[in-house]
C-alpha positions as YAML, in Angstrom:
chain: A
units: angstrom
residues:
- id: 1
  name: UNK
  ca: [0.00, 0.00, 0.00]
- id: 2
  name: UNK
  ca: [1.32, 3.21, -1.34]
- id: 3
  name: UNK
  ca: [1.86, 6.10, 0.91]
- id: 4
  name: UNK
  ca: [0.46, 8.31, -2.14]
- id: 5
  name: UNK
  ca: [-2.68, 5.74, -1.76]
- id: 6
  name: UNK
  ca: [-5.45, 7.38, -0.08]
- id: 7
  name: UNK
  ca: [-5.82, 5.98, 3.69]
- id: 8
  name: UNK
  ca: [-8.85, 3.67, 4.10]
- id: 9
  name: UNK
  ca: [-11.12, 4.28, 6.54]
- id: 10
  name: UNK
  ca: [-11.90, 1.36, 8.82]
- id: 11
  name: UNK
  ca: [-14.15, 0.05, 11.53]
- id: 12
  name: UNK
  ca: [-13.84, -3.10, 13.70]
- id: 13
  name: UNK
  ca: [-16.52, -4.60, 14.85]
- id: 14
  name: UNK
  ca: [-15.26, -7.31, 17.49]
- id: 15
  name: UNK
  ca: [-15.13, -8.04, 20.76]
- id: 16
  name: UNK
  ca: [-13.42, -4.81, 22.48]
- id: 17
  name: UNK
  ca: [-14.08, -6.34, 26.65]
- id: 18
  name: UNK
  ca: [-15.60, -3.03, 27.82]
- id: 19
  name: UNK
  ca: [-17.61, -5.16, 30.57]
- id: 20
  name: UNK
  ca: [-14.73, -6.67, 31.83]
- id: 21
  name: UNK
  ca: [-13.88, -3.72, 33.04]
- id: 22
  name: UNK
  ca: [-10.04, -3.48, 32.32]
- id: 23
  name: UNK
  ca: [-10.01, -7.31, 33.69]
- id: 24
  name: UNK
  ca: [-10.28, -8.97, 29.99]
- id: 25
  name: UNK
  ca: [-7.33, -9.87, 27.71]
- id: 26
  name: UNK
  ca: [-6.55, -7.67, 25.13]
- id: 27
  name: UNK
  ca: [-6.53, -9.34, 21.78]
- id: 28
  name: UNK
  ca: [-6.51, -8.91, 17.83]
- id: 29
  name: UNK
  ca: [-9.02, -6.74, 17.37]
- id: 30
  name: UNK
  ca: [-7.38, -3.85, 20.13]
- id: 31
  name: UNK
  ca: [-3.71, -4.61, 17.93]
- id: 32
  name: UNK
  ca: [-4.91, -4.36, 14.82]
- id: 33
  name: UNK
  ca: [-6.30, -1.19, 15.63]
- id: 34
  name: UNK
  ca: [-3.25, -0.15, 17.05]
- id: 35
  name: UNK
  ca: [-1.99, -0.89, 13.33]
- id: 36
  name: UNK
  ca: [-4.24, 1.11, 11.75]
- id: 37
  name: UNK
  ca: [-3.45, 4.15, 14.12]
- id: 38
  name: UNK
  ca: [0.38, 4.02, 13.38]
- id: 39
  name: UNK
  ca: [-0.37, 3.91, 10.07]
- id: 40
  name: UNK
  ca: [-2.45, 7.24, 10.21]
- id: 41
  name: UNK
  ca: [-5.39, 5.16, 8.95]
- id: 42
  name: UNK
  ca: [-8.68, 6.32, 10.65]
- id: 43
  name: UNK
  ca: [-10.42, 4.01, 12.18]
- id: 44
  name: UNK
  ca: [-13.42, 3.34, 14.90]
- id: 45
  name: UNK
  ca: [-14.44, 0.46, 17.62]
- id: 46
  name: UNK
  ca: [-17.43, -1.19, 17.85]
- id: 47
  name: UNK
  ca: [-17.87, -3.87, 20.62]
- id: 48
  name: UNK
  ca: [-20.50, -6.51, 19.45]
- id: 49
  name: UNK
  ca: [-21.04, -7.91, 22.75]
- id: 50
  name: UNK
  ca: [-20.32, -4.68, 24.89]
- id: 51
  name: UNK
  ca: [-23.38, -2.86, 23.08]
- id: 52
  name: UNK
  ca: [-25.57, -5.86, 22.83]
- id: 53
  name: UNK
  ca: [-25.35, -6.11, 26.75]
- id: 54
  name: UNK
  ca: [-25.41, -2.50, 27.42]
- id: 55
  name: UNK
  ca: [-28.63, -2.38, 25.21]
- id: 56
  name: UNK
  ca: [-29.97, -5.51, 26.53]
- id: 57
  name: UNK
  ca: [-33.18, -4.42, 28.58]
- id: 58
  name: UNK
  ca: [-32.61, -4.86, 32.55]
- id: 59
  name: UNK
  ca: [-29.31, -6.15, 31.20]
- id: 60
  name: UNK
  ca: [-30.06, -9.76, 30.60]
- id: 61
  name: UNK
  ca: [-33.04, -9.81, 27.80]
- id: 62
  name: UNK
  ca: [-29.61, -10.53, 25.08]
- id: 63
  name: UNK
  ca: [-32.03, -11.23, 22.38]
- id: 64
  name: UNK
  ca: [-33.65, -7.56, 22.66]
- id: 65
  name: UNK
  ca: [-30.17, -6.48, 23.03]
- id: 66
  name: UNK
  ca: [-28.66, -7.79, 20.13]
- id: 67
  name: UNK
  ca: [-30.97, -7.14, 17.19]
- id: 68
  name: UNK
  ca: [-31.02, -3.88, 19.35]
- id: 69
  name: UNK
  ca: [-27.27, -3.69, 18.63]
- id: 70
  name: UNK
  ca: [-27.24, -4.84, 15.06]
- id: 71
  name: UNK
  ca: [-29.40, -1.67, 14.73]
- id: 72
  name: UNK
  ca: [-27.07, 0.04, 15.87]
- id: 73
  name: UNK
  ca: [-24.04, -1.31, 14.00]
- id: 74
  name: UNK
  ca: [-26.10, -0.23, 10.58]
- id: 75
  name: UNK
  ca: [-26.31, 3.32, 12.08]
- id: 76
  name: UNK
  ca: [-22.75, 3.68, 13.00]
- id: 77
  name: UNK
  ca: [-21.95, 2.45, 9.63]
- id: 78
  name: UNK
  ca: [-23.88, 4.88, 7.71]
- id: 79
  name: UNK
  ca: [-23.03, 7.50, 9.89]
- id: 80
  name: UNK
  ca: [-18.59, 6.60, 10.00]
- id: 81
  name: UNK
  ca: [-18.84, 5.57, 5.88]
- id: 82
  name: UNK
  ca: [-16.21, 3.24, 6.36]
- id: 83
  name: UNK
  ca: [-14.30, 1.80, 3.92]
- id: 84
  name: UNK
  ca: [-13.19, -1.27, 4.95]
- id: 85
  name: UNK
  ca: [-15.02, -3.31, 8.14]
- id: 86
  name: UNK
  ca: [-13.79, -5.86, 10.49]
- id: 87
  name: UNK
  ca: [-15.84, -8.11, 11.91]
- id: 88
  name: UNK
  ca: [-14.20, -10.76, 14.11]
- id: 89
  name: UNK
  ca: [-16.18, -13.74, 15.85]
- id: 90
  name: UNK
  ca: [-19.68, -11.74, 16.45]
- id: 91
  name: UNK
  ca: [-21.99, -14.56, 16.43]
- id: 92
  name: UNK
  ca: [-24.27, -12.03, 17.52]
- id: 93
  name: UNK
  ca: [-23.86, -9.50, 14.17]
- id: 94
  name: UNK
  ca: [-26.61, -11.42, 11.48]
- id: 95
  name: UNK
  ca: [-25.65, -11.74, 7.95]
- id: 96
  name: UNK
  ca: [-28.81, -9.75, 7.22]
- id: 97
  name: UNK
  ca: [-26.93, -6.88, 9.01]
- id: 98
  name: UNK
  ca: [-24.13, -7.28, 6.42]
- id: 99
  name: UNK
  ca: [-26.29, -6.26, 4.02]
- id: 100
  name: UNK
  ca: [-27.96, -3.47, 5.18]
- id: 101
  name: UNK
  ca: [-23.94, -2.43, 5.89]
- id: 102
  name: UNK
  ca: [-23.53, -2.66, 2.38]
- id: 103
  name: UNK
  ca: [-26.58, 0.02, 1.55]
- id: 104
  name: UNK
  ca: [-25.60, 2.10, 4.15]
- id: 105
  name: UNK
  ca: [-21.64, 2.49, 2.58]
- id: 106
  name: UNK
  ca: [-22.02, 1.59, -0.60]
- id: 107
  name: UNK
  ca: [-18.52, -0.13, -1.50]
- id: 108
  name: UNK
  ca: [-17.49, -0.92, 1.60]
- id: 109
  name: UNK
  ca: [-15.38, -4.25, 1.34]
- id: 110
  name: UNK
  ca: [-16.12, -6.34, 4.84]
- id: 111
  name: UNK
  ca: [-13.65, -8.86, 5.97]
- id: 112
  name: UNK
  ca: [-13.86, -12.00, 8.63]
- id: 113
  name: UNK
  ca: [-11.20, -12.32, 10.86]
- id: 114
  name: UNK
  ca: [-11.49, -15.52, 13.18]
- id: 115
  name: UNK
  ca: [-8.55, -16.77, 15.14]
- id: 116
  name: UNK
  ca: [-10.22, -20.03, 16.40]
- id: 117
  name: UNK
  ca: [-8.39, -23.74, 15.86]
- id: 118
  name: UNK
  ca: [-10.21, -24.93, 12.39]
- id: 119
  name: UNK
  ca: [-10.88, -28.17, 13.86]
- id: 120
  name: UNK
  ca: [-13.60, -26.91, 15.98]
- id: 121
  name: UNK
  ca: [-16.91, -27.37, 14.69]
- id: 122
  name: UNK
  ca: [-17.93, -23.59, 16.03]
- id: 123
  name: UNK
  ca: [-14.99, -22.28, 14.10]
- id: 124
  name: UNK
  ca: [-16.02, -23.59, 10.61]
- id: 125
  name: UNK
  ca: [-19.41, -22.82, 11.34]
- id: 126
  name: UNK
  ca: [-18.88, -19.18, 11.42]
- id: 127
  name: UNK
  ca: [-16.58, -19.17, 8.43]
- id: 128
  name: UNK
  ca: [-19.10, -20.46, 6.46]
- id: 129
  name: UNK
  ca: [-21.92, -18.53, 7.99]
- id: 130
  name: UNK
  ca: [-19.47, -15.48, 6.81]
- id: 131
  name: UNK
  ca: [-18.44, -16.76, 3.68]
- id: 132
  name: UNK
  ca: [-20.98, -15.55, 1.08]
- id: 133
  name: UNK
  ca: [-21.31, -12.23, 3.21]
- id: 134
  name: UNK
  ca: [-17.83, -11.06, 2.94]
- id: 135
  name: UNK
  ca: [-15.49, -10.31, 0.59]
- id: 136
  name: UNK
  ca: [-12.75, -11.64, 2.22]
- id: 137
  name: UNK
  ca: [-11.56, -14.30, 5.66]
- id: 138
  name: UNK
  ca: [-8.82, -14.68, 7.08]
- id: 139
  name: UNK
  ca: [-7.81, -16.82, 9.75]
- id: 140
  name: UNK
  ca: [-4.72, -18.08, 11.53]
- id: 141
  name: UNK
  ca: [-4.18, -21.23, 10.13]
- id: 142
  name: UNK
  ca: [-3.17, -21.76, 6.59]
- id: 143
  name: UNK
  ca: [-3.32, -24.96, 4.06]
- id: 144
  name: UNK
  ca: [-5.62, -26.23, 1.97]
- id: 145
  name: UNK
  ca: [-8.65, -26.82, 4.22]
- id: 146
  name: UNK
  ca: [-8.70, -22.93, 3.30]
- id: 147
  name: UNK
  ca: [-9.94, -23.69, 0.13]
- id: 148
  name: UNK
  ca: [-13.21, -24.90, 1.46]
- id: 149
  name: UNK
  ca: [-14.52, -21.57, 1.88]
- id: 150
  name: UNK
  ca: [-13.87, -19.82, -1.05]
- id: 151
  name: UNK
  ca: [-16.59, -18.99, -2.86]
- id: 152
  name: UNK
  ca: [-15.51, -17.67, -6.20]
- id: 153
  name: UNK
  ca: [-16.21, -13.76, -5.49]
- id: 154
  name: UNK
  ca: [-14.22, -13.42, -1.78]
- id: 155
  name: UNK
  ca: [-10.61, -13.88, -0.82]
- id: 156
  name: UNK
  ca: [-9.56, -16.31, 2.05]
- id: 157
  name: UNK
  ca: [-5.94, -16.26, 3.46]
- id: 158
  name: UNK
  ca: [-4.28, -17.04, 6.34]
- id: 159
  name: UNK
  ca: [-2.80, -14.02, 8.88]
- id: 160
  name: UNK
  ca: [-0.38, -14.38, 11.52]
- id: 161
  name: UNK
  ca: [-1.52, -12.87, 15.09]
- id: 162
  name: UNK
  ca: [-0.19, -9.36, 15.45]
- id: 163
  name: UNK
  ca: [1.92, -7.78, 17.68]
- id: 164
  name: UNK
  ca: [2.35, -4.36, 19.16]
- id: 165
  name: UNK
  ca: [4.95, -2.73, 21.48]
- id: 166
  name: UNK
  ca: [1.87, -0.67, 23.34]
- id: 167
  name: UNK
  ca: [0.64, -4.34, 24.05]
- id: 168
  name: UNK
  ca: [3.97, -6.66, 24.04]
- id: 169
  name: UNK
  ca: [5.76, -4.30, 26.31]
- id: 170
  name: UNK
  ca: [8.36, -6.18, 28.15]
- id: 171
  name: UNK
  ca: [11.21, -7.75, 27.14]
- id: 172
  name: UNK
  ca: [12.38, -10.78, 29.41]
- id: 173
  name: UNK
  ca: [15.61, -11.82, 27.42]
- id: 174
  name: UNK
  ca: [17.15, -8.62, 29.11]
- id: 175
  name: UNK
  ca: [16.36, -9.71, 32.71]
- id: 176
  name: UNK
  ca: [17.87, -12.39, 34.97]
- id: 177
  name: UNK
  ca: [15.74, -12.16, 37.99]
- id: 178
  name: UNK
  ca: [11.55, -13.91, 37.50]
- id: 179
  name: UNK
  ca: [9.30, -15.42, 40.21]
- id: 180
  name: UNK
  ca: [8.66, -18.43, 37.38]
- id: 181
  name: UNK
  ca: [11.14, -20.37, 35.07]
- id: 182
  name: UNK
  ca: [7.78, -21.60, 33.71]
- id: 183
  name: UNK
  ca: [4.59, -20.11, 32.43]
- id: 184
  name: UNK
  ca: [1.62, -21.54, 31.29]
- id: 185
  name: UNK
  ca: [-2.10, -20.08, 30.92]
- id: 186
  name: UNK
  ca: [-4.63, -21.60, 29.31]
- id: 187
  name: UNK
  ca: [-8.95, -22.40, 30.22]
- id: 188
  name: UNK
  ca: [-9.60, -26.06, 30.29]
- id: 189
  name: UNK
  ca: [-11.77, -27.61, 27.09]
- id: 190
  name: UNK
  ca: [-12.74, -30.32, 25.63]
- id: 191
  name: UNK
  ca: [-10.49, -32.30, 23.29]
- id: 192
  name: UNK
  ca: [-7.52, -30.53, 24.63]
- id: 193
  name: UNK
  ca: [-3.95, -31.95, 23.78]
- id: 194
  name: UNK
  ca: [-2.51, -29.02, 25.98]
- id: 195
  name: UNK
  ca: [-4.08, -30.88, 29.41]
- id: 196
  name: UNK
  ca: [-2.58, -34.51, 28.42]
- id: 197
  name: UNK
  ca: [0.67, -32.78, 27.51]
- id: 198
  name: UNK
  ca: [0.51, -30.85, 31.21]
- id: 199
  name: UNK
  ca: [-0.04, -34.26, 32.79]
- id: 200
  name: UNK
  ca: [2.19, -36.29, 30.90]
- id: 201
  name: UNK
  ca: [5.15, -32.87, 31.73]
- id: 202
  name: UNK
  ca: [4.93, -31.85, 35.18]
- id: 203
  name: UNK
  ca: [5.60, -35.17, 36.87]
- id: 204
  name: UNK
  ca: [9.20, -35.00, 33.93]
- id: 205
  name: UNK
  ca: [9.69, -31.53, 35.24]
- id: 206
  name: UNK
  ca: [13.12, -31.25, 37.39]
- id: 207
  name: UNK
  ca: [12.57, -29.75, 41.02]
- id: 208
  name: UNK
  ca: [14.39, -26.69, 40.38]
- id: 209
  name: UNK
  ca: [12.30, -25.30, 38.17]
- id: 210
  name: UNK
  ca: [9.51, -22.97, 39.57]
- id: 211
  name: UNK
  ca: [6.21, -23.62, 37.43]
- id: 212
  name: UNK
  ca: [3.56, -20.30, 37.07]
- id: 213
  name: UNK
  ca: [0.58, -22.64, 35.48]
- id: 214
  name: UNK
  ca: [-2.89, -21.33, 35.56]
- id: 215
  name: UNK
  ca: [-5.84, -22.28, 34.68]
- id: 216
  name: UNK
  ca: [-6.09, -26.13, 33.24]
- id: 217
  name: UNK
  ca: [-7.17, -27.43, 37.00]
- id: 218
  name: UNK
  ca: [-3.81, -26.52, 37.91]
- id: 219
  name: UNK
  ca: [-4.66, -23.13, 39.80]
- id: 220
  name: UNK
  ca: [-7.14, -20.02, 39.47]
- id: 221
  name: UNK
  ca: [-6.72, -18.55, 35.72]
- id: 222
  name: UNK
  ca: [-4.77, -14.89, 35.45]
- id: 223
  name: UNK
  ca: [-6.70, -12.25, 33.51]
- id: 224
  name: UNK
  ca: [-5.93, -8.71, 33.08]
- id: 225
  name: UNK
  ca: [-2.99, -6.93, 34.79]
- id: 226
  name: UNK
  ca: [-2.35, -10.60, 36.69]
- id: 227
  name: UNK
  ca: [-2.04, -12.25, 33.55]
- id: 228
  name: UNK
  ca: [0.15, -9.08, 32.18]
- id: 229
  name: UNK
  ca: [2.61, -9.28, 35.43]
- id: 230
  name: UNK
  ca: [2.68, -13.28, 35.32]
- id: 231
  name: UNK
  ca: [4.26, -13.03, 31.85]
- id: 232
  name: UNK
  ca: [6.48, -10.02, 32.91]
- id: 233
  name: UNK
  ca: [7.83, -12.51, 36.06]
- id: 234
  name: UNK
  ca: [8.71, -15.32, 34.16]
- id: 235
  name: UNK
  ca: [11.65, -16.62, 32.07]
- id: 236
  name: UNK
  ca: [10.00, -19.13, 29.77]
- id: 237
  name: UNK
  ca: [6.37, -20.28, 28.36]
- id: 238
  name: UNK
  ca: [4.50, -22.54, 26.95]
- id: 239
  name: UNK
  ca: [3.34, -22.11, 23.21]
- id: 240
  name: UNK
  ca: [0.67, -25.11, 23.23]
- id: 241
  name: UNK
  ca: [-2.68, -25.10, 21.65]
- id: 242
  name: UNK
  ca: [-5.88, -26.96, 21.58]
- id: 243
  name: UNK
  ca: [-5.18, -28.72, 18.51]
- id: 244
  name: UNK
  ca: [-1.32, -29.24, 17.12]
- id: 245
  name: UNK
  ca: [-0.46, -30.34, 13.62]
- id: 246
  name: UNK
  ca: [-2.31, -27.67, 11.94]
- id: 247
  name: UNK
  ca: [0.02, -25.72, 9.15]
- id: 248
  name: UNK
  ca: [0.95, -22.64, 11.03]
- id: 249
  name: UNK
  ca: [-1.60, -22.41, 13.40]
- id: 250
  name: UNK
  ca: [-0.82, -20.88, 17.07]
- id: 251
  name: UNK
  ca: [-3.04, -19.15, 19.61]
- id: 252
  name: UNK
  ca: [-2.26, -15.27, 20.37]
- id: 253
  name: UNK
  ca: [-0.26, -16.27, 23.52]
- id: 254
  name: UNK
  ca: [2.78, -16.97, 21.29]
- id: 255
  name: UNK
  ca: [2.48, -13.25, 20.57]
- id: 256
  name: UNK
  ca: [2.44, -13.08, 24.78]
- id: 257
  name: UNK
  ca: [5.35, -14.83, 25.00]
- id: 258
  name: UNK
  ca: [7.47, -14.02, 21.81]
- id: 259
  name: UNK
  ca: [6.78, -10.50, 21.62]
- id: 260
  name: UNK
  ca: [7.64, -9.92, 25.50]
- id: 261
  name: UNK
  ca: [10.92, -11.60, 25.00]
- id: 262
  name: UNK
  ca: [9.46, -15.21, 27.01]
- id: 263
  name: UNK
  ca: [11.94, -17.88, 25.71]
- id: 264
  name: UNK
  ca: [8.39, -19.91, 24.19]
- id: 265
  name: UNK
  ca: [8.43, -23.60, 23.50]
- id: 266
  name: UNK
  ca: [6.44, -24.60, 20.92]
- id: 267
  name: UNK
  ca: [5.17, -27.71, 18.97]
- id: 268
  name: UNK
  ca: [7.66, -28.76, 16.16]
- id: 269
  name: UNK
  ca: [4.64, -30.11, 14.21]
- id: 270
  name: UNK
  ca: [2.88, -26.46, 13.14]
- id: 271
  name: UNK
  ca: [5.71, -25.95, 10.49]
- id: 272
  name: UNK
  ca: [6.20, -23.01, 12.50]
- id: 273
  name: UNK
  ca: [9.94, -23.18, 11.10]
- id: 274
  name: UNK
  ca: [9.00, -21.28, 8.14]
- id: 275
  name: UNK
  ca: [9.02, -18.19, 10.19]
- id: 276
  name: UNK
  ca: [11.12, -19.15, 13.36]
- id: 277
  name: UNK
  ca: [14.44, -21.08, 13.33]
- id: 278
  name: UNK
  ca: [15.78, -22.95, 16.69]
- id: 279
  name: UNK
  ca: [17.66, -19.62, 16.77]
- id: 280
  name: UNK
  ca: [14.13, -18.00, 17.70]
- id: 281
  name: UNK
  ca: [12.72, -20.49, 19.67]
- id: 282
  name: UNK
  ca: [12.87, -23.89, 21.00]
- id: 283
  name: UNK
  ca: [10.78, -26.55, 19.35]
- id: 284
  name: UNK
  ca: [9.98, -30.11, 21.19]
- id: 285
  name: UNK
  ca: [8.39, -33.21, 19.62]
- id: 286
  name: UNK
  ca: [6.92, -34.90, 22.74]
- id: 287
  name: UNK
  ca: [7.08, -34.19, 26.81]
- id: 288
  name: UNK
  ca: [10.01, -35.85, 27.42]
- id: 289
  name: UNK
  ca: [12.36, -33.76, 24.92]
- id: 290
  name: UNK
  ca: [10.04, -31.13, 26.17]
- id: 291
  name: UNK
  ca: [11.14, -31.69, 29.75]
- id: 292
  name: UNK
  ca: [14.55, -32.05, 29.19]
- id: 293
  name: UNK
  ca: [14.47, -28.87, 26.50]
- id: 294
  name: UNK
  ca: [12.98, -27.11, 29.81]
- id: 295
  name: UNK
  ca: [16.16, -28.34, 32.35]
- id: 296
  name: UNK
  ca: [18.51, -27.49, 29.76]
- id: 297
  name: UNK
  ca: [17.47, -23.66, 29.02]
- id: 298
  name: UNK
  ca: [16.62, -23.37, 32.95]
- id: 299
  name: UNK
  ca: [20.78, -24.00, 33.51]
- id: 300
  name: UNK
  ca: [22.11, -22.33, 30.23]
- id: 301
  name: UNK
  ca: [21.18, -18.41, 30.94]
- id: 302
  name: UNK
  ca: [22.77, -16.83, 27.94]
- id: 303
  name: UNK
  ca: [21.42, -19.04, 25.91]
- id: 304
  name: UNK
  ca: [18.13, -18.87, 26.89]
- id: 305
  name: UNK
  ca: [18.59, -14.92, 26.74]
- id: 306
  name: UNK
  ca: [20.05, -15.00, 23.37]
- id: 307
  name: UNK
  ca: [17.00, -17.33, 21.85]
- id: 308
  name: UNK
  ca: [14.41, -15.26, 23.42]
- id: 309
  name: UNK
  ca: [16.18, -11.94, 22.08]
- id: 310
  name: UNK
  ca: [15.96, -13.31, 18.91]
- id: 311
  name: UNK
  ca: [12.85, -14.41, 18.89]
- id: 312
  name: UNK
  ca: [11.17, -11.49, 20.18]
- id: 313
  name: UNK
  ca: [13.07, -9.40, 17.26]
- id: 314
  name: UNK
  ca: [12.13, -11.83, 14.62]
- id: 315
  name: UNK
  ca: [8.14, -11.75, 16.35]
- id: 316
  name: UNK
  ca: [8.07, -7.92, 15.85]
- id: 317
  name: UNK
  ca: [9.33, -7.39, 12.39]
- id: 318
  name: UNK
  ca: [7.07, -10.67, 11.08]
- id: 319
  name: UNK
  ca: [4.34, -9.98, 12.69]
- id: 320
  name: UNK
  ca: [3.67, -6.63, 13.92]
- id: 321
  name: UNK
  ca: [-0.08, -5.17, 13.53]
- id: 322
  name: UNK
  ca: [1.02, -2.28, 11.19]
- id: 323
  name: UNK
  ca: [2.38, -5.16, 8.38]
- id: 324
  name: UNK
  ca: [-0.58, -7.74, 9.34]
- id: 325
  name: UNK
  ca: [-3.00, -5.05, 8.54]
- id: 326
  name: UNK
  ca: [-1.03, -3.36, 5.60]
- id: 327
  name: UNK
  ca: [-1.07, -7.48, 4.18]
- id: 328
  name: UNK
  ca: [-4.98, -7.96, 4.47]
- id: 329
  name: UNK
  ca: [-6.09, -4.25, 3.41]
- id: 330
  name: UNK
  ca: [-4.12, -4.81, 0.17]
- id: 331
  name: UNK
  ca: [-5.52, -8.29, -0.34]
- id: 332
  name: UNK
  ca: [-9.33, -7.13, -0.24]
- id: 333
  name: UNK
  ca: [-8.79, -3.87, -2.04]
- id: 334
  name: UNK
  ca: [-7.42, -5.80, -4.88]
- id: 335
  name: UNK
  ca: [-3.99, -4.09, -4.84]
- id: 336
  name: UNK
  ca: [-0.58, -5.94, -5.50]
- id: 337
  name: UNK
  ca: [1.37, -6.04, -2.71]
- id: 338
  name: UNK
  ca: [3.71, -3.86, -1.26]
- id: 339
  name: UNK
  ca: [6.01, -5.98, -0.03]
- id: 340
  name: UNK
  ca: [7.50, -10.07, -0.13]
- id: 341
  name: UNK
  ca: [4.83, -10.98, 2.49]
- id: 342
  name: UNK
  ca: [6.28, -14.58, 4.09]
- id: 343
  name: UNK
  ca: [2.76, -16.05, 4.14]
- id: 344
  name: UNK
  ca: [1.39, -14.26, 0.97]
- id: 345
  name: UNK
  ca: [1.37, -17.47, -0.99]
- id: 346
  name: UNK
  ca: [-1.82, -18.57, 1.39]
- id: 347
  name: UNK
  ca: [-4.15, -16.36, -0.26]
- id: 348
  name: UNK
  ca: [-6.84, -18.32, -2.34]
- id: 349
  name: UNK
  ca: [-9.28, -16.84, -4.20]
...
């Protein structure tokens, strides 16, 4: 995207935590707005669930308050004329609202963004829900199951999770003093390959190593500032998903733990390699290597500093929200890319 190129104007409609009153976890939608504001692009909020609670009579009728709110999302369309809208997970936002979008800015291009695991039945069920509605999906895993969901008129391609230095703030390969050599956070669900890894690891773990795990049944789950200073106070992290084996699939908390400098350990079966060599990061195969990955780093300090510096270098010129966005605004709007994108080759139209 030129800087001669007129700036698009741009709304996301996601999921923006207002009710969680500063106790949520900030996530794609709040970066890649941060994007669009350091790239002097204008651009405006709109929290799906926020407004469809805040609108929901005596704050629990949710079906008044979200065709309530899908009024709404019309009106702030037509009033904002954006050019370009987000709209993230939104189960709540109807396809019928799409359309009366579309009257009220005529040529707006909408996009779905949805960062779920694509083996989840919920996941592909809002992909397709969105799939003759928009003009173009992304999501964060690539390969051919991609392919499912184009329709012949929209774009679908695969985005990395973005990262932002108002958001990733820290950077642990510069310290030598944490209250955990090991972090983990993660809510428990079903089908989970990150809870039979956690049983099958901690019993392999050696004694020295002082374990921050959350969540999972192991302790209460951090949110918010706890979750913030938990990843600030540790040395290394766990970079485990729901589902492993999926062609460059990761949840955002590799952007919590790369981006802040965490020495992460992550699953050597994502082909994560085409972004991150062992210079970056530390892949493992199973919990014992795992395990003994874990001792090894814990004992060898300027080498676990020297990964994680890498790493969290590599994370923020990859992957920051400013080159994410720049990536998926040229990819709807039909323009040729600005730049050798690394992950530009899983666009399918």
């Amino acid at each position: 995207m030129s800087d001669n190129t007129m700036k698009p104007r741009i709304l996301f409609a996601g999921n923006f935590l207002i009710r969680h009153w500063g106790r949520g976890r900030t996530g794609i939608d709040m970066r890649l707005q941060a994007g669009a504001t350091r790239l002097d692009m204008p651009s405006l909020a709109f929290s799906e669930r926020d407004v469809a609670r805040f609108l929901a009579p005596l704050g629990f009728m949710r079906g008044i308050g979200a065709r309530m709110m899908n009024s709404r999302l019309v009106q702030t369309v037509r009033n904002y004329r954006p050019d370009v809208v987000f709209i993230s997970h939104c189960d709540y936002i109807g396809n019928e609202t799409l359309d009366a979008m579309r009257r009220a800015a005529p040529g707006v291009r909408l996009v779905h963004i949805n960062c779920d695991p694509v083996e989840t039945a919920h996941c592909c069920e809002q992909i397709a829900r969105r799939m003759h509605s928009c003009d173009a999906i992304f999501v964060t895993t690539a390969g051919g199951k991609l392919r499912e969901w184009t329709t012949g008129r929209n774009i679908v391609g695969f985005f990395p999770n973005p990262s932002d230095s108002a958001f990733e703030t820290e950077d642990n390969s510069a310290k030598t003093d944490f209250r955990y050599d090991l972090f983990f956070a993660g809510r428990p669900a079903l089908a989970d390959a990150r809870a039979e890894l956690l049983d099958k690891l901690i019993p392999m773990l050696d004694p020295s190593v002082r374990t921050g795990f959350f969540g999972m049944g192991k302790s209460p789950l951090v949110v918010g500032r706890d979750y913030e200073e938990a990843i600030a106070a540790s040395k290394a992290g766990l970079s485990i998903n729901r589902f492993e084996g999926w062609k460059w699939y990761a949840s955002d908390r590799i952007t919590h733990l790369m981006g802040n400098g965490v020495l992460a350990f992550q699953y050597d079966g994502n082909e994560m390699q085409r972004f991150f060599s062992e210079a970056d990061t530390v892949y493992f195969h199973e919990a014992g290597d795992l395990a003994e990955k874990i001792a090894w780093y814990n004992s060898h300090d300027d080498a676990r500093r020297a990964v994680a510096a890498s790493g969290r270098a590599k994370y923020h010129a990859l992957f920051d929200a400013r080159r994410v966005l720049k990536y998926m605004l040229e990819a709807v709007l039909g323009e040729d890319f600005s730049e050798d994108y690394e992950w530009a080759g899983e666009v399918y139209r």
